[in-house]
FIKOLZA-1660 file (N, C-alpha, C; in steps of 0.1 Angstrom, whole numbers, plus 5000, padded with zeros to 4 digits):
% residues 174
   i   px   py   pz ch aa at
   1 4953 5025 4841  A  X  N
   1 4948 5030 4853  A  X CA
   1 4934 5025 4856  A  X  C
   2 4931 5022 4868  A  X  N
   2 4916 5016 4875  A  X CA
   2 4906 5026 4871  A  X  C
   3 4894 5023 4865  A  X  N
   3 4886 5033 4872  A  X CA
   3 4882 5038 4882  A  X  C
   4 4879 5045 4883  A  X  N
   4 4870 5052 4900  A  X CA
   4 4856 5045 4898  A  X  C
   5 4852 5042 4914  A  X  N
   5 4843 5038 4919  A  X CA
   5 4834 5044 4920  A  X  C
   6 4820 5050 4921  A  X  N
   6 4811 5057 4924  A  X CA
   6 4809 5054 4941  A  X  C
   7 4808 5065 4949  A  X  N
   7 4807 5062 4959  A  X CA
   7 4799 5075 4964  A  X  C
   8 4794 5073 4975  A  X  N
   8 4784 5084 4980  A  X CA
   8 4787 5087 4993  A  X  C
   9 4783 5097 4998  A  X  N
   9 4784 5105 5013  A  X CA
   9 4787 5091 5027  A  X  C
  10 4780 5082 5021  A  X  N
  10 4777 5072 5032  A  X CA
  10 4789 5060 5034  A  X  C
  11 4792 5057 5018  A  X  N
  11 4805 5050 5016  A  X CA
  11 4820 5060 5018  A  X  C
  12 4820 5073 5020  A  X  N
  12 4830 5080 5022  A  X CA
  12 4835 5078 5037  A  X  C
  13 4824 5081 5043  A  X  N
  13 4823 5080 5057  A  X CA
  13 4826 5069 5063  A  X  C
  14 4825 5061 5061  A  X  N
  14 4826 5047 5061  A  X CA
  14 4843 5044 5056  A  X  C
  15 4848 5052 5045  A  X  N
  15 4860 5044 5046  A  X CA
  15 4870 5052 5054  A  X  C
  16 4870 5067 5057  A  X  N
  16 4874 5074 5066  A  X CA
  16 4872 5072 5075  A  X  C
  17 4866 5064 5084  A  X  N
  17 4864 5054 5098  A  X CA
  17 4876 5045 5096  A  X  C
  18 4872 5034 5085  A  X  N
  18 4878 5025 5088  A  X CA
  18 4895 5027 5083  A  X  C
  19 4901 5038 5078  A  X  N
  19 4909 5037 5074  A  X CA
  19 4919 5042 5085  A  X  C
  20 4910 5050 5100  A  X  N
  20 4919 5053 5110  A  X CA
  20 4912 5040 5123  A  X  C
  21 4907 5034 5117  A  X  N
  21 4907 5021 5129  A  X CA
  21 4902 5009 5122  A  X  C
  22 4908 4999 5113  A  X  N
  22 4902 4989 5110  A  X CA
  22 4897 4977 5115  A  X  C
  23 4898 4980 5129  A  X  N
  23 4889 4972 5139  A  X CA
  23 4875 4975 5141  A  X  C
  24 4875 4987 5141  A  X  N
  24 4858 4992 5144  A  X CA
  24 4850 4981 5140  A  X  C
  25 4844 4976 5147  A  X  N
  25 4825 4965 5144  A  X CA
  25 4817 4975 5135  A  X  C
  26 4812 4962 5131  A  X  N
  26 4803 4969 5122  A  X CA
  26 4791 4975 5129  A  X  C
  27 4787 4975 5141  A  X  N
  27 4777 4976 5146  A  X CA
  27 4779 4994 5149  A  X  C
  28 4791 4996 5156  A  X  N
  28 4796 5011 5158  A  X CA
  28 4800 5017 5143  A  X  C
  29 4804 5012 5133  A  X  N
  29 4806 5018 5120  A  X CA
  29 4792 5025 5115  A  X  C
  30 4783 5011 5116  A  X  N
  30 4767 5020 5116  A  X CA
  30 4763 5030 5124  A  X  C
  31 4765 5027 5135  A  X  N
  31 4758 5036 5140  A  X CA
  31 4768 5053 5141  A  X  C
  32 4776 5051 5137  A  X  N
  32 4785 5067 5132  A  X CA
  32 4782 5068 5122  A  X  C
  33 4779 5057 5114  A  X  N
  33 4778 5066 5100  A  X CA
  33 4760 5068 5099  A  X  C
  34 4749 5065 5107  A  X  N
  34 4737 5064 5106  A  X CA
  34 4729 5055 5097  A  X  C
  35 4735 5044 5095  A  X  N
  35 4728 5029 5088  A  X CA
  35 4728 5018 5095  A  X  C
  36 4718 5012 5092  A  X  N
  36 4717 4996 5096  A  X CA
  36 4729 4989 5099  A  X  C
  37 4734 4980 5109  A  X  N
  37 4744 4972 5110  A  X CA
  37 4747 4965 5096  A  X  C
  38 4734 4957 5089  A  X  N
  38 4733 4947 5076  A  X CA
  38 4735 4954 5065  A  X  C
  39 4737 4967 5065  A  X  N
  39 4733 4978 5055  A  X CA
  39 4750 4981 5054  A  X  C
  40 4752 4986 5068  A  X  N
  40 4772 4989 5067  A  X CA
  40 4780 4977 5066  A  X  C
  41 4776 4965 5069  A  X  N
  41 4782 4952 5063  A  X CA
  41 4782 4947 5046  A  X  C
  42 4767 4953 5045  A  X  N
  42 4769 4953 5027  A  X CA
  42 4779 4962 5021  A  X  C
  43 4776 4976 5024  A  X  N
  43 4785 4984 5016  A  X CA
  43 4800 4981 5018  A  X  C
  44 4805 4981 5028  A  X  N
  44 4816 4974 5032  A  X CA
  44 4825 4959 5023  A  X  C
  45 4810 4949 5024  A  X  N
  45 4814 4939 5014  A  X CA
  45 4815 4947 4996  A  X  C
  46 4809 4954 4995  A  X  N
  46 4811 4958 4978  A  X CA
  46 4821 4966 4977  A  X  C
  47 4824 4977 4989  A  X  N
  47 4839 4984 4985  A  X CA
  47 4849 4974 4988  A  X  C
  48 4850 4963 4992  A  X  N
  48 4858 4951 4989  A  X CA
  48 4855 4945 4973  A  X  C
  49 4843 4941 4971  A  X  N
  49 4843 4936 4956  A  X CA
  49 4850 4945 4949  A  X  C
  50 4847 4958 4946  A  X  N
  50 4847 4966 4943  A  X CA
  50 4862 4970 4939  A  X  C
  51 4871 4968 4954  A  X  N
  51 4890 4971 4948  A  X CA
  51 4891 4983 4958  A  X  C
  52 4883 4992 4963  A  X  N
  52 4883 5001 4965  A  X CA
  52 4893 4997 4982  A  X  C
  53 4884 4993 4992  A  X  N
  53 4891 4982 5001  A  X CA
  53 4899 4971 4995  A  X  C
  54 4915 4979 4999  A  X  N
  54 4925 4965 4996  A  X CA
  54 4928 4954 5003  A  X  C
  55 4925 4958 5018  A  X  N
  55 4929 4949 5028  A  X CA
  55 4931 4954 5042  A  X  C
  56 4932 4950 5050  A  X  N
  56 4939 4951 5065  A  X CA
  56 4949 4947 5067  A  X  C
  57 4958 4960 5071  A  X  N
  57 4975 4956 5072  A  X CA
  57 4977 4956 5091  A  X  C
  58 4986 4945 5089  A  X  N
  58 4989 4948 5106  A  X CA
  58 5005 4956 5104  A  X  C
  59 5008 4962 5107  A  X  N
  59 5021 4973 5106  A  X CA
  59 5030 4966 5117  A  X  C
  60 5042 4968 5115  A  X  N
  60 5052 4957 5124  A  X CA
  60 5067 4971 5127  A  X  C
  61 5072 4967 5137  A  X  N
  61 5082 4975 5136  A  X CA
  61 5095 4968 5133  A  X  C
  62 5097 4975 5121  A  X  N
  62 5117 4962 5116  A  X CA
  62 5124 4966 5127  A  X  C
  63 5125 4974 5136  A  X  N
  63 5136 4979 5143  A  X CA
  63 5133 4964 5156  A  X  C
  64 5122 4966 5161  A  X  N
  64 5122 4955 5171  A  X CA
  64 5123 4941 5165  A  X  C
  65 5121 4940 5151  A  X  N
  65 5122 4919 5150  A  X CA
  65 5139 4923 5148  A  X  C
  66 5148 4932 5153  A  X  N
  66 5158 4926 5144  A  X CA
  66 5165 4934 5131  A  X  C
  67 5155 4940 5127  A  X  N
  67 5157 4948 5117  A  X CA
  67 5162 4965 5111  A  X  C
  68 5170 4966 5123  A  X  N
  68 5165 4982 5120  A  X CA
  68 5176 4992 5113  A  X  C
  69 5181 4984 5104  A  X  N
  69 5186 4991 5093  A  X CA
  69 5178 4992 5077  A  X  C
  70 5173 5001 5069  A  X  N
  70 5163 5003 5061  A  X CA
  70 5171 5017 5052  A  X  C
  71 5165 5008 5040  A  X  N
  71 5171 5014 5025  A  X CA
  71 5166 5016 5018  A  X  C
  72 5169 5024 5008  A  X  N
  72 5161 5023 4992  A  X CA
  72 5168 5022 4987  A  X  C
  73 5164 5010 4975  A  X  N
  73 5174 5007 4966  A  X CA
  73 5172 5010 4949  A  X  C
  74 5176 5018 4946  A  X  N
  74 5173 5023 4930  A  X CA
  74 5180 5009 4923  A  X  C
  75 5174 5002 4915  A  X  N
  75 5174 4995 4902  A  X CA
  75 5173 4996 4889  A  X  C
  76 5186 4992 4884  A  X  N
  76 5181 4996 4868  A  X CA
  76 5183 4982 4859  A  X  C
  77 5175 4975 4856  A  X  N
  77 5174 4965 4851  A  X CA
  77 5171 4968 4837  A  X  C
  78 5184 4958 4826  A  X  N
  78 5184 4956 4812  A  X CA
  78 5189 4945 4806  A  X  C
  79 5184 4938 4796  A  X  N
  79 5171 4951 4792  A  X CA
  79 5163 4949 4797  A  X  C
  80 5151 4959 4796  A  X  N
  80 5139 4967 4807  A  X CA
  80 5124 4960 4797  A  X  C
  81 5125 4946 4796  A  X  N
  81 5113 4936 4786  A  X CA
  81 5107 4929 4792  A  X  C
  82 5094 4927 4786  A  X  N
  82 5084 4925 4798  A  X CA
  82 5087 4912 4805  A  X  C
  83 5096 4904 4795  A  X  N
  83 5096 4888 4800  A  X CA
  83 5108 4888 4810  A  X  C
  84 5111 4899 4814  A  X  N
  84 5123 4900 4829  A  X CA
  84 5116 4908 4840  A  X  C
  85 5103 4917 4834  A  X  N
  85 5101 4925 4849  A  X CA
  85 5092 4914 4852  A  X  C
  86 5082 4908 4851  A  X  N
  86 5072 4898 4858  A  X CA
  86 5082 4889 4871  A  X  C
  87 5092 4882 4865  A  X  N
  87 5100 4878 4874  A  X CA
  87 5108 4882 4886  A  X  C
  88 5114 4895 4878  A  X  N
  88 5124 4899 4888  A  X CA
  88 5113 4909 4900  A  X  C
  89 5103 4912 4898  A  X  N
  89 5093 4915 4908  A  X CA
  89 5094 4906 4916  A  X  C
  90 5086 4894 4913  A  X  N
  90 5083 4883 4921  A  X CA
  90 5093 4880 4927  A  X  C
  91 5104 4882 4928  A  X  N
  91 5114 4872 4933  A  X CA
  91 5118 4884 4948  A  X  C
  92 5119 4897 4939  A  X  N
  92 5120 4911 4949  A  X CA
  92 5111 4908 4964  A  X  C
  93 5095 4903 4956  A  X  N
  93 5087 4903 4966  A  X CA
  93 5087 4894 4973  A  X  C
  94 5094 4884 4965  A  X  N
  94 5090 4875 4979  A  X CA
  94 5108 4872 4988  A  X  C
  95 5116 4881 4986  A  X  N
  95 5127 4884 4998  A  X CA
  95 5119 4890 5012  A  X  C
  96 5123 4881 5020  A  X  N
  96 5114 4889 5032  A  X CA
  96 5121 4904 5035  A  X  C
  97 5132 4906 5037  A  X  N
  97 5137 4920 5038  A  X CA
  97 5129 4935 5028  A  X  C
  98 5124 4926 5017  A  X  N
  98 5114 4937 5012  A  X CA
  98 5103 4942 5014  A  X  C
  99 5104 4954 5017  A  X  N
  99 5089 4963 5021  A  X CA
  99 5084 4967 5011  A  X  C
 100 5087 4974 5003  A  X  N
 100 5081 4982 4993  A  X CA
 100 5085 4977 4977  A  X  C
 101 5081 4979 4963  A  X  N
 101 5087 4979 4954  A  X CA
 101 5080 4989 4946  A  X  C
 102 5084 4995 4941  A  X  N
 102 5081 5007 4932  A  X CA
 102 5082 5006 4915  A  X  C
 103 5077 5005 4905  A  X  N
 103 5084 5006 4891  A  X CA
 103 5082 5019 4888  A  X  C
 104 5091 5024 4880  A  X  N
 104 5094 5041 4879  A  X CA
 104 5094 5041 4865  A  X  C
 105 5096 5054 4862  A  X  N
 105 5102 5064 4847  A  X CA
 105 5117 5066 4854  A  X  C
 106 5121 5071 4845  A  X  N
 106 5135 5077 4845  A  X CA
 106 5141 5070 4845  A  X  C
 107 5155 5073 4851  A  X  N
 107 5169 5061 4847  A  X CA
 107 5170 5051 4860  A  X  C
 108 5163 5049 4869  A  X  N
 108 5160 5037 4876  A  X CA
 108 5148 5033 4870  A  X  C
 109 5147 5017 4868  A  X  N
 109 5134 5008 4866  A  X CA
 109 5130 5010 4874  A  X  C
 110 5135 5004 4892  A  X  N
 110 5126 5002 4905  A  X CA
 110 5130 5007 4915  A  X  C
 111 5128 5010 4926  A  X  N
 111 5129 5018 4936  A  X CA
 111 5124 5003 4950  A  X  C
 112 5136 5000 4954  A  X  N
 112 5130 4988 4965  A  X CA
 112 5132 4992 4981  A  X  C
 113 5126 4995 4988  A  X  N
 113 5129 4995 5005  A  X CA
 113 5128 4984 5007  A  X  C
 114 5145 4985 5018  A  X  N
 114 5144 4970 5025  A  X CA
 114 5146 4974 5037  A  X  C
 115 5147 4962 5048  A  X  N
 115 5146 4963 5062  A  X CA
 115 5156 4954 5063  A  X  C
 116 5172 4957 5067  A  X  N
 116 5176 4946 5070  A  X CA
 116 5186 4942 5086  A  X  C
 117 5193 4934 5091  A  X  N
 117 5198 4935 5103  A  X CA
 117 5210 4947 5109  A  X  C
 118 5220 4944 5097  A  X  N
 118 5230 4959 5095  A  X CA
 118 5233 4958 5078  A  X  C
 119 5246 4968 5080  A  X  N
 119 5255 4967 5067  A  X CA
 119 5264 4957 5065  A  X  C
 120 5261 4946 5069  A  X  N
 120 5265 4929 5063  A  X CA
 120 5254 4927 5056  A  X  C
 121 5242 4924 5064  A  X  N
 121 5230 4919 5057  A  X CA
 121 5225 4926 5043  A  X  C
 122 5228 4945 5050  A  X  N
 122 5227 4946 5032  A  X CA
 122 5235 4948 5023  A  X  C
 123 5248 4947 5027  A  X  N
 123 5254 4940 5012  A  X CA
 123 5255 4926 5006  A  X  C
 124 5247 4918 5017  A  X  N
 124 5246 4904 5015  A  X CA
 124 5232 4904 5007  A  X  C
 125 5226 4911 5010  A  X  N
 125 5212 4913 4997  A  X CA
 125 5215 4920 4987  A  X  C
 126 5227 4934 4984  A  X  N
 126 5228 4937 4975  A  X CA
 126 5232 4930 4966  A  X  C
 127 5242 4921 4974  A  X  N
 127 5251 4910 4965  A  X CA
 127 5251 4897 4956  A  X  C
 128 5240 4892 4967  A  X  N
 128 5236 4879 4962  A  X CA
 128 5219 4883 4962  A  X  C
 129 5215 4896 4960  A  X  N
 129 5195 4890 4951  A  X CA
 129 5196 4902 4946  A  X  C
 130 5206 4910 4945  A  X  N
 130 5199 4920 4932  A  X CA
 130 5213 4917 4921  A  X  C
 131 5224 4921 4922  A  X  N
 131 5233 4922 4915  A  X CA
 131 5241 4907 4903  A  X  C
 132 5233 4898 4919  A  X  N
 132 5243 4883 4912  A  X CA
 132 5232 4877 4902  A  X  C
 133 5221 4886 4896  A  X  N
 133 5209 4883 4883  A  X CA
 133 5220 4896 4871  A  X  C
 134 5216 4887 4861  A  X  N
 134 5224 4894 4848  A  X CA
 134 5215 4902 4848  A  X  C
 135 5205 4902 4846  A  X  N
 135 5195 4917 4843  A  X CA
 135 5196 4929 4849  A  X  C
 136 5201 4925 4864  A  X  N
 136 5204 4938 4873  A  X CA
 136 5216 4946 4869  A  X  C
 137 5215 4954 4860  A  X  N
 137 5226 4966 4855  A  X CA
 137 5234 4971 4863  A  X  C
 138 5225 4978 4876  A  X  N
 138 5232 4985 4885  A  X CA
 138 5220 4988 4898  A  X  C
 139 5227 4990 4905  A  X  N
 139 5217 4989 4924  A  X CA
 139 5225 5005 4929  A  X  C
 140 5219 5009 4930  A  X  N
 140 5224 5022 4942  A  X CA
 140 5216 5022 4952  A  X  C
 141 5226 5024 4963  A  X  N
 141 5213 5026 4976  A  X CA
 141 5217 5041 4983  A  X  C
 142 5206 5040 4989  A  X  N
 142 5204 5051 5000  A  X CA
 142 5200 5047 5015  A  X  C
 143 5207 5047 5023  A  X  N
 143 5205 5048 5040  A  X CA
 143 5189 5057 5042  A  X  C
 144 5181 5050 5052  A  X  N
 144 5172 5057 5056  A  X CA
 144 5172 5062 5071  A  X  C
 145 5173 5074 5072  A  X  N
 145 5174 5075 5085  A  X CA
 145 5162 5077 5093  A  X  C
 146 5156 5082 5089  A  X  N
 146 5143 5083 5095  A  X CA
 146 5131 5085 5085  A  X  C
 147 5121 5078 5095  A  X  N
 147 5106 5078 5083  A  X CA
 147 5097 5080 5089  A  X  C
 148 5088 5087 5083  A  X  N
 148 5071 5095 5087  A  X CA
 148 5061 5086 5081  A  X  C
 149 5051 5086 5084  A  X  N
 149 5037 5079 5078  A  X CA
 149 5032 5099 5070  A  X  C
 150 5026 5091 5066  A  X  N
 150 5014 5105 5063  A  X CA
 150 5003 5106 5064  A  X  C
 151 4994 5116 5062  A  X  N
 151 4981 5117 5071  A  X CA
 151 4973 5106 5061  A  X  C
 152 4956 5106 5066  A  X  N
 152 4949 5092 5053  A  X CA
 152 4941 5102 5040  A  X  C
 153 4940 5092 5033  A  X  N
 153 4936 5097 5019  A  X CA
 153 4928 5104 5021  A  X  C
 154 4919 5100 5032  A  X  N
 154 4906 5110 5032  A  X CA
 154 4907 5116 5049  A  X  C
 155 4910 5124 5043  A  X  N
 155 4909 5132 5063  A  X CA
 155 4894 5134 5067  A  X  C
 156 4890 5135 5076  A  X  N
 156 4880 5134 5089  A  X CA
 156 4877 5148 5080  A  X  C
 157 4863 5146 5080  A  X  N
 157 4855 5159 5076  A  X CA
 157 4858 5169 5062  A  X  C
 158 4866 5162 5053  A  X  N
 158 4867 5164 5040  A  X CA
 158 4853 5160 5030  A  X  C
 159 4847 5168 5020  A  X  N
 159 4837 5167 5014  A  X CA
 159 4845 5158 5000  A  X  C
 160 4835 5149 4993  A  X  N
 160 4837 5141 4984  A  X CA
 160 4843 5153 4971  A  X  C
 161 4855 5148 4963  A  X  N
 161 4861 5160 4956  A  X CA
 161 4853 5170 4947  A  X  C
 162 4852 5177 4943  A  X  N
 162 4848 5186 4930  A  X CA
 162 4841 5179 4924  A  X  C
 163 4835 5175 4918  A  X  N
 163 4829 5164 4906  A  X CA
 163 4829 5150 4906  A  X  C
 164 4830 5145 4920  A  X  N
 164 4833 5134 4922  A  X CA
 164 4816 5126 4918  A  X  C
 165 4814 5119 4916  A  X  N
 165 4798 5111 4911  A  X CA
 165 4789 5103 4926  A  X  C
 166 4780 5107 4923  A  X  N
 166 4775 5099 4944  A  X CA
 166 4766 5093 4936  A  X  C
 167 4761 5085 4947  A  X  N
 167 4751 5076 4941  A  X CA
 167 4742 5072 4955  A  X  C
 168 4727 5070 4953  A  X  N
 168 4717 5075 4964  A  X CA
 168 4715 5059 4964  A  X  C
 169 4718 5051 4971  A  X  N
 169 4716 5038 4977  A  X CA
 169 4703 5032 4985  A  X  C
 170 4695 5049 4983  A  X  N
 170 4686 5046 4995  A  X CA
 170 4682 5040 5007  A  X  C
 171 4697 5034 5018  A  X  N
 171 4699 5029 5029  A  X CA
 171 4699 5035 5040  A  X  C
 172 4701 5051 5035  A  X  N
 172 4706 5059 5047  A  X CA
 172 4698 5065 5059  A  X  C
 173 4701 5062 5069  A  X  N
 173 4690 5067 5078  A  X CA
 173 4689 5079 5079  A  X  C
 174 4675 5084 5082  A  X  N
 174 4674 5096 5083  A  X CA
 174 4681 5104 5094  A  X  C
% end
């Protein structure tokens, strides 16, 4: 498991902005959060060094390219050794119909959402990229019928947790 990052009142705020608009300029990031333009471009650049910022996703809808049948597919791959999961990931991920991959406990290894055109296409993916690999034991799926987002990690006006560690960067405008 990653460590936690030390972060303070100024970097909170800052990613609770950017996590419901990652367009916002830096210039309006600053000036909501009350720092320098150069100052919210730095911290910004280190919660990227940092891991803390993973990226900018542009979100797409499978229903409009084409896609609007979507699955989960429970995996149980054996045997379950390291020199089969590195691969059989990669290969998962780079199927474009895959959205998600999951590695689990219990009696599935993986848990995969796909997006596909109908039920040809996904038994044409069950068939020939999960099942037609010896390692793939067994595939079960599940129809999705409908799906929700959920709210962001840090809601709007939530205080940093219980014991969480700040650290005084001395940047912050008064």
């Amino acid at each position: 498991m990653a460590d936690s990052v030390v972060l303070d009142p100024v970097d909170l705020e800052i990613l609770r902005l950017l996590q419901n608009d990652a367009r916002t300029t830096y210039r309006d990031l600053a000036a909501q959060v009350g720092v320098a333009p150069s100052t919210c471009l730095d911290r910004v650049a280190r919660l990227r060094r940092s891991g803390v910022i993973l990226g900018h996703v542009l979100r797409l809808d499978p229903a409009k390219l084409g896609r609007g049948l979507q699955a989960l597919l429970s995996v149980q791959v054996r045997p379950h050794r390291r020199e089969l999961v590195g691969p059989f990931v990669e290969r998962i991920r780079a199927l474009p119909e895959a959205r998600t991959v999951f590695h689990l406990t219990g009696p599935d290894d993986y848990l995969v959402q796909v997006a596909v055109r109908d039920m040809a296409d996904l038994q044409r993916l069950v068939l020939d990229e999960f099942t037609a690999h010896r390692e793939v034991a067994r595939v079960e799926t599940r129809l999705i019928f409908q799906q929700w987002e959920c709210g962001p990690l840090l809601p709007a006006g939530t205080p940093a947790a219980p014991g969480t560690p700040t650290a005084n960067h001395g940047d912050v405008a008064p």
